[in-house]
Every structure is written in C-alpha cells, then in structure tokens.
Steps between C-alpha positions, in 0.01 A plus 500: 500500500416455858298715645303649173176407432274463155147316418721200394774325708394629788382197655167468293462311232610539147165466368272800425248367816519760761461471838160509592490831715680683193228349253181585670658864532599481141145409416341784691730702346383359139109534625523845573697589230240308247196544678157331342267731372086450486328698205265681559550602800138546709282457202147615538223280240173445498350198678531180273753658288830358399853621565806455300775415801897578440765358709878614395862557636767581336741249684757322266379183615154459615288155520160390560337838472109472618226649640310389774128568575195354575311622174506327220777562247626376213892550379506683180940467430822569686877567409786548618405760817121510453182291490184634390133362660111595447278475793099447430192566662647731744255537730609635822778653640837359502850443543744359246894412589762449246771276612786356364902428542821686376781327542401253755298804698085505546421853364112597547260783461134628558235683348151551642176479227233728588113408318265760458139419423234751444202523747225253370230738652454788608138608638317778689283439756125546441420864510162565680255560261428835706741721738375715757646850466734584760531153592864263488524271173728251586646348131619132521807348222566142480808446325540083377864368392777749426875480539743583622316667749754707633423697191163511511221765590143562525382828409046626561449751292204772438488561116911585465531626920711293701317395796744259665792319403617203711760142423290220410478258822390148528316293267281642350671828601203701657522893466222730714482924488238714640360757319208778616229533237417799370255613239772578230545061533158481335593293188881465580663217376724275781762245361780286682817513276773253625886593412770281411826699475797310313673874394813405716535173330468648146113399419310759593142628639227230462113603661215298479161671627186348606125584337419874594213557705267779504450661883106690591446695723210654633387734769130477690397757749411363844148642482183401327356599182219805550171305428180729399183356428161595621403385863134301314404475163125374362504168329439527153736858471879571432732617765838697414813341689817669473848338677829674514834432619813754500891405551483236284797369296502385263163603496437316085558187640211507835233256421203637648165345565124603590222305662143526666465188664537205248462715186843615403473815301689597146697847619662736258843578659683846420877487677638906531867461648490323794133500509238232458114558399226255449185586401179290449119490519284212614141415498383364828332114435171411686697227647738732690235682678606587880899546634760494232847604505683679201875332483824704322788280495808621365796248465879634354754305544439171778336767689119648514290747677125486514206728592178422618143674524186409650204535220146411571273381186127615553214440342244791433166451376263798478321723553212400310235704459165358376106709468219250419444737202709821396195623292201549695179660494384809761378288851735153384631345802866475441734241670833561545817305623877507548667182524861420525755171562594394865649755741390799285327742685224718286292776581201602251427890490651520840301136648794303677477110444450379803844265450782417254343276151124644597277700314334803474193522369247818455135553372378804328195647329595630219381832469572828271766637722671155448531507160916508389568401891850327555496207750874491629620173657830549688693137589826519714773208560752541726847274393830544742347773638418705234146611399383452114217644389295465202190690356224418245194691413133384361308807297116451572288663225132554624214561185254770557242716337648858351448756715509941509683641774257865568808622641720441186193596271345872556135491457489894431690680299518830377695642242511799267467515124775438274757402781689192508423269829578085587241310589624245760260216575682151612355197512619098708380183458644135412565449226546934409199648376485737200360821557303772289317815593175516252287830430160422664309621160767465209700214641783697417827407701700713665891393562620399831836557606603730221497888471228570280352887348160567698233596265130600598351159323650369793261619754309209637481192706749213428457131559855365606489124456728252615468182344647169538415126418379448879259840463459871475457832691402831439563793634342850408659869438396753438725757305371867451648720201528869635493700158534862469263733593320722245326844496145514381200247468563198743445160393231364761781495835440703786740811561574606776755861568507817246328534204650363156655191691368134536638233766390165438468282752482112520243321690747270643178304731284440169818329312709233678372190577619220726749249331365185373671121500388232308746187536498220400519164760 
C-alpha cells in the first residue's frame, strides 16, 4: 500500500542490517539500558594488598568483557555477562576500567583504588634536657610515610592534653606547637601521635605514637647565693662556711659546690622548699697562706649562680715567752724575752718592740717581792684590717729564807686566865716555812691559828720559829696570864691600890728580845 510505511519494504533492505544511524542509536539505547558495572566500587586496601576485581552487565549479549589497568592482574573466570580478575601488589593508587561490547556497542566503567599505608615513623623532637620556667617550649613531630594523606593527622600531646592538632604536610610531614613551661611540666610526658582515619570507608581509627619523652623544668633566681665565711682564718684551724640559695625549683635536683682556692670542700646540703643550704668546714693548708677566695657555685638546670668571698690565710706564731730560769734564788739575774713570727708586734709588761717580728727582752733581780710574779707578753697581728691579739704568761718563782712579819706576829700579849684567845703569828718564805711557837723553859707549844683555852702555865716568853730547808727565824713573845686576884698573903708581886688586892704586873723591858735568823746559804 502506497504511502504506508514499516521496518521492511520500505526501501531498506530485507535483511535484519539496519541503517547505520538507527544502529548506533539502537546500541546506545542497549548500553544504557545494560550498563557495565565495576565491583567494588572505590575500594580502600592496604598498600601491597590484593583486590578481587568484578566486571558484569546484564546485557543479553555481551562479548569480550575486560578490565583494563596498569597493575598487574590475573583473570580468575568469566560467563555469560561477567568476568572476574585479581590484581597484586597494589601499591599505589589507581584506576581500573571495565570495558566491553553488547550487541555490537563498547560499554565501559570506572572505579578508583585508594592504598592506605600506615606511617613508618613517627618521632618527637628532642626535648631539652632542661626548660626554663616561664619560657616557650617549642615541640617538633616528624611524621615518615602515611597514606592517604588526606586522612591523615598529627596530634603533640602533654600526658593525654591536646596541644595541637594539624594535617600531615610534606614528606616527612613536619608538625611544630608552642607551649609555655610551667612548673606543673616538671616530669610531664610529651608524645607525637599521628592519625589515620579510614571510619568513612568502613576501617576505622588507626594511631601510631612516637617514644614519650619526659619534659624538666627548673627555676633559678637571678641573684647569687648568700656566701658567709670569715673575712681570715689562721693556717692550721677550721673555718665554718655556710651558702644558701632561696627560690629554687626544683630545689632536690641543684648540684651545689664549695671551694677555697684549689681545695674543693665535701658540703652537707639540707634543701627546705625552695631553699638550698650548704654547709662545710675547712682547715686552711700552709700552702694557701695570703689572698684566697671562697667559691659557692650552684648549677640547676643548664643554668648556675655563684658567690664569691675574699679570705686571707695568715700565719701566727707566738707569743713566746721564755725566763733563763723560772726557779731562782733571792739576787738571780733573770732574763726575759717575748718573741713572735714576722709582722707580729709584742710588748713585754708594757715594753713595745721596737718593730713587727722583734723582741722584747727584760732583766731582773730576782728578789722576795718577785717571788709568784707573772711576766705577760702581749703579741698583736693585724689581717684585713682587723687586730688579733694573743696573750701568754711566764710564773717566776724566787727561793728565799722564811721570814716573821712583826706586824702579823704580836710580840706582847696579854690575856686573862681561863679565857679562850687565837694566837696569830704568820710566817713567808720559798719554799713555805713551818711554824711553831715554843715555851722558852718547857718547850711546850702553843697553837697558832686556832682558838685555844688560856691557862696560867701559859705565862711566859715564846720562841716562834719559822723554819724552812733554806733557814730559820725566830721571833719572841711574850704572853702574860692575868689570874684572879686573891685576899690575904701575897705571893712575892708588888700591889699596888686597897688592901686585900694584888695587881701583877709584867716587866715587859726585862722579857722580849730581838728576833734572831739563822739561814742557811
């Protein structure tokens, strides 16, 4: 019928061919109707894994079904609408393209591969091995490896606290954070903890943290330690020296040292707080005689403070004091002399030397008034100023004949009957004499010293002798026995007053004698 129109006897011809505008449309048709399909789709594996690849469609007639990439693969099967392909050693990212035809028509389709790969090291920067309180710590990561990086970060950490948290950049990814030190960071631990987030793609959280390191810090006041020691010390003696330091922190951990010159000393150290004490004693040497200084060094941390003080070691010989004899007899010429080391000045029982490290010397004659006489040598030094002095005395002892003082010895004496009366008589000499009073005619002895019940047999004249090895002396009293007075005949006295009463009176002149000395030379 003319003029109607069908897909056969129209003017084409009778075979199934079709005209090649209506076949390419046909097969775009069939392409999108069938499309190719790539499984999985964006797989995420680790680097060097392997990856089992899918390529299907579900068009009715579907050849040469493959997938193209630059990995290496190997086919595992295919059917009818599918081939099946393991790629190996994946190692980087990729893209992989399954193509094939449907009826005549190229049907493809993509898929990216994403590798992940954990960091291969993660490190903190060296710590300083002391911080300055109130000074910036700067912390330093290095990150090495890690992908993809997009999903990767670089936390610095203090013990669990989040310091900083910044995307891993470069390679190796470098990470920096400043931090102010504080005392509460003494004996924090820092670590660098990189991130690798896969959540969104199913495989979770994975960390990796570097070594912790342990942060000290210190504080050191800006002044010096407070240094006391003396200002001189004698060599041969001990000085006291005594160094302290406050505002320390932490104060355990100050190293502190001592010194006088060369010769470092062994301090005890006490620590109170934030406060530092060493104490120490040190015998000066011979060998460090003159200008010496006294060091206190105390180091915390890569910091120190240090004290100094001037000390000048002396020398100080002297006084000496010697007599050409300390025992002498009365009339001995005595020599005496002060001596002391260079630039001592002495004076001997107020003589002045005429200069610094000369003598004094004196001569005596012994005599009794000598005897137990101190000789005082007096020696000054003066050292930075200050004036030392030092003192030494020399007892002389002078021998001499024993000796009655009249004065401490009454010649005449009288006393009444049956009264009680002390006789004192006192004696000197060197060496001490021993003294008696003697009854001229019965040699009986009358005590000296002691109270003592006066009787009339004691009427008479006493010889008081004082006798020593070098002599003896005697001197005479007279002691008169007043009894009492009785009525009737008299018994040979003269009387004198009423009758019936008889004074008796001494003759004094016709009794006492002059004292006698015998001594020996």
């Amino acid at each position: 019928m003319k003029g109607a129109c069908c897909w056969v006897g129209c003017g084409y011809p009778t075979t199934t061919e079709l005209p090649p505008n209506l076949a390419g449309a046909q097969s775009l048709s069939q392409s999108q109707e069938f499309p190719l399909q790539v499984e999985p789709q964006n797989p995420v594996l680790p680097a060097g894994g392997s990856l089992l690849v899918n390529c299907s469609t579900r068009c009715p007639h579907p050849e040469l079904i493959t997938l193209e990439t630059s990995l290496l693969k190997e086919a595992l099967g295919e059917d009818r609408g599918w081939a099946a392909f393991r790629l190996l050693n994946v190692t980087g990212d990729s893209r992989i393209i399954c193509s094939g035809f449907c009826n005549g028509s190229q049907m493809t389709s993509s898929s990216g591969i994403t590798v992940y790969r954990f960091p291969e090291r993660v490190e903190l920067g060296l710590l300083p091995p002391w911080q300055p309180v109130g000074e910036d710590l700067t912390l330093q990561c290095h990150v090495w490896g890690g992908a993809p990086r997009a999903q990767l970060t670089v936390v610095l950490l203090r013990g669990e606290e989040e310091l900083s948290r910044q995307p891993a950049v470069g390679e190796p990814a470098e990470v920096t954070a400043t931090v102010l030190a504080g005392r509460g960071d003494y004996g924090a631990n820092f670590t660098c903890r990189a991130e690798l987030d896969l959540q969104l793609r199913g495989l979770g959280l994975f960390q990796n943290t570097s070594a912790p390191q342990q942060l000290r810090t210190f504080a050191l006041p800006m002044v010096a330690p407070r240094l006391v020691a003396p200002l001189s010390v004698e060599v041969g003696t001990t000085l006291p020296v005594d160094c302290t330091l406050d505002g320390l922190f932490p104060a355990s951990e100050a190293q502190v040292q001592l010194a006088l010159g060369d010769q470092m000393l062994n301090p005890a150290v006490m620590i109170h707080r934030n406060t530092l004490r060493a104490t120490a004693t040190v015998t000066a040497r011979a060998d460090q005689e003159g200008d010496q200084q006294i060091v206190c060094n105390v180091t915390l941390g890569s910091e120190s403070r240090e004290a100094r003080a001037n000390l000048t070691v002396f020398t100080f010989l002297g006084p000496i004091l010697n007599l050409s004899e300390t025992n002498v007899t009365e009339g001995s010429k005595v020599n005496v002399t002060c001596t002391a080391g260079a630039r001592v000045q002495v004076m001997l029982d107020g003589h002045l030397a005429r200069a610094p490290g000369e003598p004094v010397q004196l001569q005596v004659t012994a005599t009794e008034g000598d005897d137990g006489r101190y000789f005082f040598c007096n020696a000054t030094l003066k050292v930075d100023g200050e004036v030392l002095h030092r003192n030494v005395t020399v007892q002389l002892r002078v021998l001499y004949g024993p000796k009655i003082d009249p004065a401490k010895c009454p010649q005449r004496l009288a006393w009444k009957d049956r009264t009680s009366h002390v006789l004192q008589c006192e004696a000197r000499g060197n060496p001490a004499p021993q003294l008696q009073c003697l009854h001229k005619g019965s040699g009986r002895e009358v005590p000296i010293g002691t109270p003592f019940l006066v009787k009339l047999h004691h009427n008479g004249t006493y010889h008081c002798q004082a006798v020593s090895p070098r002599g003896m002396y005697t001197l005479l009293v007279v002691m008169h026995v007043q009894g009492e007075p009785k009525k009737g005949c008299g018994d040979g006295g003269t009387s004198s007053g009423g009758a019936g009463r008889r004074i008796f009176t001494p003759n004094f002149s016709a009794q006492i004698g002059s004292p006698t000395r015998s001594a020996s030379s």
